[in-house]
C-alpha positions, 0 to 999 in steps of 0.5 A: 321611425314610427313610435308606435312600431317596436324597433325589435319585431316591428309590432304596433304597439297602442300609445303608452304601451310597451311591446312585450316581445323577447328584443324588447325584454332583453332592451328592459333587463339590460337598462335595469342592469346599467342602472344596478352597475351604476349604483354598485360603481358608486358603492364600490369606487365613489364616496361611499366606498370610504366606508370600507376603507378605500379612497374614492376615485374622481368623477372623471374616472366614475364616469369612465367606469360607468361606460365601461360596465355599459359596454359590458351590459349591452354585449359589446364586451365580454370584459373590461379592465380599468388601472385608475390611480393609486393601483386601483384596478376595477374589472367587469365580467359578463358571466355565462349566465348575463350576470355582469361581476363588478370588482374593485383591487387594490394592489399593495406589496411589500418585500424585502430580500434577506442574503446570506453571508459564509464565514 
């Protein structure tokens, strides 16, 4: 394909130039907006999660987590649930207004059961 041809309206676009049509605008918030959930998976799952008392995830799990949030940026999910280890839930939500909600659960119980006895 044509470099020089936007691949949203088909407008030539000068060399060095990007096309400013509404595809091409939405192509540009929606890479910013992956780049922003990479960083946020970083602080909410990866090293610097320690500071707010949590253990970070691996590697290979970050990069799980990161497709995922991908996926949910470019529309082609609408949400996504991960369980990592150690009952570390991550969720990704697309809202009404585009906005893509990253979250971090921790699922920890206790219980105990007290019976009682008649005389």
């Amino acid at each position: 394909m044509n470099e020089n041809v936007c691949k949203h309206c088909g407008q030539v676009v000068m060399p060095g130039m990007r096309c400013d049509c509404p595809g091409a605008q939405m192509e540009k918030r929606t890479e910013m907006q992956k780049v922003k959930a990479h960083e946020a998976i970083n602080v909410l799952f990866g090293e610097q999660c320690k500071a707010d008392g949590y253990e970070p995830v691996s590697e290979e799990e970050l990069r799980a987590l990161k497709k995922l949030s991908d996926y949910v940026a470019e529309r082609k999910l609408i949400s996504a649930s991960a369980l990592l280890g150690g009952d570390v839930k991550a969720k990704f939500v697309r809202g009404s207004e585009g906005r893509v909600k990253i979250e971090r659960s921790e699922s920890k119980k206790s219980q105990t059961e007290i019976g009682y006895w008649s005389n």
